[in-house]
DSSP file (Angstrom, degrees, kcal/mol; ACC not computed):
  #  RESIDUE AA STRUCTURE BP1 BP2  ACC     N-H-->O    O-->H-N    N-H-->O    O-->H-N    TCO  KAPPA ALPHA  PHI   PSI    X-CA   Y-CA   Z-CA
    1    1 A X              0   0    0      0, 0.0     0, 0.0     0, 0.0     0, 0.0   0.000 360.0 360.0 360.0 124.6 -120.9   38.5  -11.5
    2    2 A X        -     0   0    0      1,-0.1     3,-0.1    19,-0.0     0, 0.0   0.206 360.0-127.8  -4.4 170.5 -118.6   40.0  -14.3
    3    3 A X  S    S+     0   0    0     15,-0.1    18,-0.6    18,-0.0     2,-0.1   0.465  95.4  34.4-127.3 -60.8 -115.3   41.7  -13.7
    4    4 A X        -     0   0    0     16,-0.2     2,-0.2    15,-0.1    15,-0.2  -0.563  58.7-177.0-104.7 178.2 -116.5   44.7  -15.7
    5    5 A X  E     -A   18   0A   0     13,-0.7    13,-2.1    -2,-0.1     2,-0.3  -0.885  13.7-163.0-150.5 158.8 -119.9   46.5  -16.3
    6    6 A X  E     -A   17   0A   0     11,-0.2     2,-0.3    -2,-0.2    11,-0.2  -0.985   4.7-167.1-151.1 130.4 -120.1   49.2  -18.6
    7    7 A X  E     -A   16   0A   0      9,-1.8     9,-1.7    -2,-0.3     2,-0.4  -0.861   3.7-169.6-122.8 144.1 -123.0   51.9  -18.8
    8    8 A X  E     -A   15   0A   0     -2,-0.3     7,-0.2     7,-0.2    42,-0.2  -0.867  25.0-120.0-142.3 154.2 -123.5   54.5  -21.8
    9    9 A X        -     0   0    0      5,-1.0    44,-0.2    -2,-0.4    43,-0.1  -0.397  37.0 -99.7 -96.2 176.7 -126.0   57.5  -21.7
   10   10 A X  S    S+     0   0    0     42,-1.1    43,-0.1     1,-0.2    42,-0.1   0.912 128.3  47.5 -70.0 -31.4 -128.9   57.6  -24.5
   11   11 A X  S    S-     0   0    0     41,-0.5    -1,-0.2     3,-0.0    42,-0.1   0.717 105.9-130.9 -93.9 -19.9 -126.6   60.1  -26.5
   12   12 A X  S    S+     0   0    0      2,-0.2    17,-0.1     1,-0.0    -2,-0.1   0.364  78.2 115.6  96.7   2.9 -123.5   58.0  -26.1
   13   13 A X  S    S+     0   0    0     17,-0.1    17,-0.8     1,-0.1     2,-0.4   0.406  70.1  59.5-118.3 -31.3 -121.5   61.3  -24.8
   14   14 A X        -     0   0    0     14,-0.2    -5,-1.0    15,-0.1     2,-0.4  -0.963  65.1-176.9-133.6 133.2 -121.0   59.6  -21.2
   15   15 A X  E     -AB   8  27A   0     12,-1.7    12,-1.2    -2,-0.4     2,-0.2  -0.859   2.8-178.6-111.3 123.3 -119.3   56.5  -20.6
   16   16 A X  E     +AB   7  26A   0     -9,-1.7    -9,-1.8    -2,-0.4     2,-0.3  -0.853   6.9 177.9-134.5 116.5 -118.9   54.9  -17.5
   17   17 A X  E     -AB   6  25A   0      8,-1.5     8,-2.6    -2,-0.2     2,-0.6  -0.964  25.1-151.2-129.6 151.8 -117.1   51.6  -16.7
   18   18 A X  E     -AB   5  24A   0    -13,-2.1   -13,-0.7    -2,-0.3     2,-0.3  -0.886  20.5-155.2 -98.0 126.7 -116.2   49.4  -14.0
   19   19 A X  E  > S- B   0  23A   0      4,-3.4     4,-0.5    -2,-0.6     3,-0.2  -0.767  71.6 -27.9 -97.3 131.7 -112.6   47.3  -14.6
   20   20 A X  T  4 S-     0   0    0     -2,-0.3    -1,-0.2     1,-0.3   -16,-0.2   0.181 109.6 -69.0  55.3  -5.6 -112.2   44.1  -12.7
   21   21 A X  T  4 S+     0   0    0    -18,-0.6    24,-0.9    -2,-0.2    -1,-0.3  -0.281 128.5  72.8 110.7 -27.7 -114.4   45.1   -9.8
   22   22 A X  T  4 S+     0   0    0     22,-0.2    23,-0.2    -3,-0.2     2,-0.2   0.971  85.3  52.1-108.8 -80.7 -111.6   47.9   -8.5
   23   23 A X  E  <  -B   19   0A   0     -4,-0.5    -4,-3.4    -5,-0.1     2,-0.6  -0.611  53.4-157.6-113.6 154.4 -111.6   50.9  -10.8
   24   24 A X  E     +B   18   0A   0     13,-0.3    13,-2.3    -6,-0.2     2,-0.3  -0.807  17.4 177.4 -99.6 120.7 -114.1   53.2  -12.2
   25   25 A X  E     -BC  17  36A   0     -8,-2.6    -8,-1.5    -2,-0.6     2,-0.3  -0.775  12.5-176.1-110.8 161.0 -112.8   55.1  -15.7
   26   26 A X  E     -B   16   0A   0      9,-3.7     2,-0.5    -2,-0.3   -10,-0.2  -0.998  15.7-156.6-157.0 158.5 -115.5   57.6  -17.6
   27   27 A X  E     -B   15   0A   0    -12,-1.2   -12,-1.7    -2,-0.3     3,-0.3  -0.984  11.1-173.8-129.5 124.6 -115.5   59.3  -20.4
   28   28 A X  S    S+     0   0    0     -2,-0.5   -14,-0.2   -14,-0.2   -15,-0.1  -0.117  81.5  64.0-130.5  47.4 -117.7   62.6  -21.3
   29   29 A X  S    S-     0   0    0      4,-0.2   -16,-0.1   -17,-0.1    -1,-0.1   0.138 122.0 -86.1-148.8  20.7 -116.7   62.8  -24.7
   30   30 A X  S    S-     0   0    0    -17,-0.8   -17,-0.1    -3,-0.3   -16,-0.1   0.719  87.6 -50.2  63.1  44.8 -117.8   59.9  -26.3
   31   31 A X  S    S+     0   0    0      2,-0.3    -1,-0.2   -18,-0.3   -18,-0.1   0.295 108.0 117.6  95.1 -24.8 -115.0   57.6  -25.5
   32   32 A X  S    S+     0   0    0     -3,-0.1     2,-0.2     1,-0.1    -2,-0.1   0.912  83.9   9.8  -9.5 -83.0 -112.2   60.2  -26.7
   33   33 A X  S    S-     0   0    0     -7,-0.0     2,-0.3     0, 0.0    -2,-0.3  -0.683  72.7-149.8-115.7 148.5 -110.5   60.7  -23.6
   34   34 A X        -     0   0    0     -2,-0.2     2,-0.3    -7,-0.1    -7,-0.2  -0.829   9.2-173.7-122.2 179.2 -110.8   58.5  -20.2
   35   35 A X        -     0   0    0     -2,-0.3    -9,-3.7   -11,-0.0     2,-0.4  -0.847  21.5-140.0-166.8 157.3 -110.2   60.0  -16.3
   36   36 A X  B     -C   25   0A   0     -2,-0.3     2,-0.4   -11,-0.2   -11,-0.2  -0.919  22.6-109.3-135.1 144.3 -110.4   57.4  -13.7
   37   37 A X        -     0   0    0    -13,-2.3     2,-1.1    -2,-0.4   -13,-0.3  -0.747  24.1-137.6 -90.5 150.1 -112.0   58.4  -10.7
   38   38 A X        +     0   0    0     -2,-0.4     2,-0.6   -15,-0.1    -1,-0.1  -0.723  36.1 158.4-113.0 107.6 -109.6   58.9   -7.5
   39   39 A X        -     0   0    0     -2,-1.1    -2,-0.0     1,-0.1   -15,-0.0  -0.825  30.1-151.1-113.3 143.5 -111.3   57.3   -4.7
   40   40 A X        +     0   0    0     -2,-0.6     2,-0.3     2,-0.1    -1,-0.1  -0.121  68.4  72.4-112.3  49.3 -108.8   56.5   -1.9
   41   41 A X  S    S-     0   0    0      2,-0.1     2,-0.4     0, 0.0    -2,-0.1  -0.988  84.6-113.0-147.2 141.8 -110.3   53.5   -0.1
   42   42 A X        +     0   0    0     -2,-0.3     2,-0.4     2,-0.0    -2,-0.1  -0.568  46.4 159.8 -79.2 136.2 -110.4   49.9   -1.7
   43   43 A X        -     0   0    0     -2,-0.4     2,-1.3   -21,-0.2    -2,-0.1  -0.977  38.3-127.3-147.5 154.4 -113.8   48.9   -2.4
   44   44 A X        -     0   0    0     -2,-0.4     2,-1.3    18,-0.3    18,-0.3  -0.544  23.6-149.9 -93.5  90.8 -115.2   46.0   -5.1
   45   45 A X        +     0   0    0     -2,-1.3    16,-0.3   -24,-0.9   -24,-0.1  -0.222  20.6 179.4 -54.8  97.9 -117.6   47.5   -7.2
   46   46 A X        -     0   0    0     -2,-1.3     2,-0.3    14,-0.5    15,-0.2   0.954  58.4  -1.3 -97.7 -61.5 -119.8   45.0   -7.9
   47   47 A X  E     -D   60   0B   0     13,-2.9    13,-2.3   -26,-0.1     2,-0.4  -0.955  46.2-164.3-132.3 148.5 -122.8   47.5  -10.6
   48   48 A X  E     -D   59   0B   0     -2,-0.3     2,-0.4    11,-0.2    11,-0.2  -0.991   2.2-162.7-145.5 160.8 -123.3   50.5  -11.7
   49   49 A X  E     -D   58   0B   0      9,-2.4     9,-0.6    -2,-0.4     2,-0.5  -0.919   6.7-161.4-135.7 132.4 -126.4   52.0  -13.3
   50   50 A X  E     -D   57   0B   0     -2,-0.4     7,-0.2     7,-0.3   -42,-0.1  -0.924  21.2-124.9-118.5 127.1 -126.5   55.7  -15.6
   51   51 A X        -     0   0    0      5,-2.1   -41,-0.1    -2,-0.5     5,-0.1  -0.320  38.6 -99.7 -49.2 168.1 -130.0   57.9  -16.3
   52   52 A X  S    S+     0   0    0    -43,-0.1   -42,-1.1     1,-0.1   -41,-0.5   0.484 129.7  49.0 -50.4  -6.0 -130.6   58.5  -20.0
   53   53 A X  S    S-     0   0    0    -44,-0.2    -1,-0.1   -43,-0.1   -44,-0.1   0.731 108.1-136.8-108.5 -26.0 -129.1   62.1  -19.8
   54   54 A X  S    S+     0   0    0      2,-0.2     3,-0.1   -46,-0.1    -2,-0.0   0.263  77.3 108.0  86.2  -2.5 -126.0   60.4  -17.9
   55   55 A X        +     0   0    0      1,-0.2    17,-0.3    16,-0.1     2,-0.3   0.376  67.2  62.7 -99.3  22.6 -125.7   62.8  -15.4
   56   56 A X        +     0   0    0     16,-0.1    -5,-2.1    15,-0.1     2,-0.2  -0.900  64.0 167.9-136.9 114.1 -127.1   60.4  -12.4
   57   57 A X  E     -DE  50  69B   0     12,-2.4    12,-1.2    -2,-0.3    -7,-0.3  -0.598  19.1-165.1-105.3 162.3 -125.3   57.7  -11.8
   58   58 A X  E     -D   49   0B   0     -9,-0.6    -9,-2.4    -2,-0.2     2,-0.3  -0.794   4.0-160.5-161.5 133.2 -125.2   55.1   -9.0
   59   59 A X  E     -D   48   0B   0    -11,-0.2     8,-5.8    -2,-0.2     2,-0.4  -0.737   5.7-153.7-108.4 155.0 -122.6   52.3   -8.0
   60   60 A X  E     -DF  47  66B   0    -13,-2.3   -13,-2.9    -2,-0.3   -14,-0.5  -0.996   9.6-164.4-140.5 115.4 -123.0   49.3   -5.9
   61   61 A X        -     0   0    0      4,-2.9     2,-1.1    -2,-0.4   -16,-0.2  -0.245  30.6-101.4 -83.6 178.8 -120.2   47.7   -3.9
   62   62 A X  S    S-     0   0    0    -18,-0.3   -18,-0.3    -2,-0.1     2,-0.2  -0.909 105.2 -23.3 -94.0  81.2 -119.9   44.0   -2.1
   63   63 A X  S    S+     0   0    0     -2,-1.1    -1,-0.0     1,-0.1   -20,-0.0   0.028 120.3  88.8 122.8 -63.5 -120.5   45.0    1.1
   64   64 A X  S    S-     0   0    0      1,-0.2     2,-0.3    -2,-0.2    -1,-0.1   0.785  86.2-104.3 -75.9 -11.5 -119.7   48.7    1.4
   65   65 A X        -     0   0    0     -4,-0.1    -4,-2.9     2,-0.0    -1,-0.2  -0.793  41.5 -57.2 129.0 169.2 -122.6   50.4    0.5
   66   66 A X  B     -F   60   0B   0     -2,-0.3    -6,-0.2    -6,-0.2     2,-0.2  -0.625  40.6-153.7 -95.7 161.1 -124.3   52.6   -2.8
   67   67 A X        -     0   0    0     -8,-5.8     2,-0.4    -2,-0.1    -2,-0.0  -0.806  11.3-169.0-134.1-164.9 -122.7   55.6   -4.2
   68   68 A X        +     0   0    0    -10,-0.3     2,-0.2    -2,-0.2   -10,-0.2  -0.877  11.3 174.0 167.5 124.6 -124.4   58.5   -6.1
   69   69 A X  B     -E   57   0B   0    -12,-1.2   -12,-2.4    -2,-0.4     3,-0.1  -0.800  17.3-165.3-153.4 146.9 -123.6   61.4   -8.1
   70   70 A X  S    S+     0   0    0    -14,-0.2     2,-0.3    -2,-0.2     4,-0.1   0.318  75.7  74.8 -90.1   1.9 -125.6   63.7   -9.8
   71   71 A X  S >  S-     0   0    0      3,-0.4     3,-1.3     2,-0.1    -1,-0.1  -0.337 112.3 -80.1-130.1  88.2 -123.0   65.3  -11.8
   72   72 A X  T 3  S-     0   0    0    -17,-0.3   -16,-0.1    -2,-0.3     3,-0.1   0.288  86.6 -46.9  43.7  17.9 -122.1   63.0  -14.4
   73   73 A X  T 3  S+     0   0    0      1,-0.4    -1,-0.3   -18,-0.2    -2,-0.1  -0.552 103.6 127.6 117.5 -58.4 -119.6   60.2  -13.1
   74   74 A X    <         0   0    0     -3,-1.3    -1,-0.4     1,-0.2    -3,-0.4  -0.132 360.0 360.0 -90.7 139.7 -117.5   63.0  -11.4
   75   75 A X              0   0    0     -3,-0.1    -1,-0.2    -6,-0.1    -3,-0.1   0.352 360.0 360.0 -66.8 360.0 -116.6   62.8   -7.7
């Protein structure tokens, strides 16, 4: 499987990517600015999947489990 995966909303306004399997960066400004999310456990993120509107997201690890948020990328 890729190292990255990289998900865009229909409007292009939210950005979500995964680097190397290990961090998630997002952008809700069309790529302006990035923020990395600060999750304090290692996990290998393996997919991640965006609505059109971008504000339901869902990652999938190797192993650990899904995640879910509804409010655009942010934890």
């Amino acid at each position: 499987m890729s190292k990255h995966n990289i998900v865009i909303s229909d409007s292009s306004q939210y950005i979500t990517i995964i680097l190397n399997n290990i961090n998630i960066i997002y952008s809700h400004d069309y790529g302006v600015t990035w923020s990395m999310q600060n999750i304090n456990f290692k996990i290998k993120w393996t997919l991640i999947g965006m609505s059109s509107s971008g504000q339901y997201q869902t990652a999938l690890t190797d192993g650990e489990g899904i995640y879910y948020t509804s409010n655009y990328g942010t934890i």
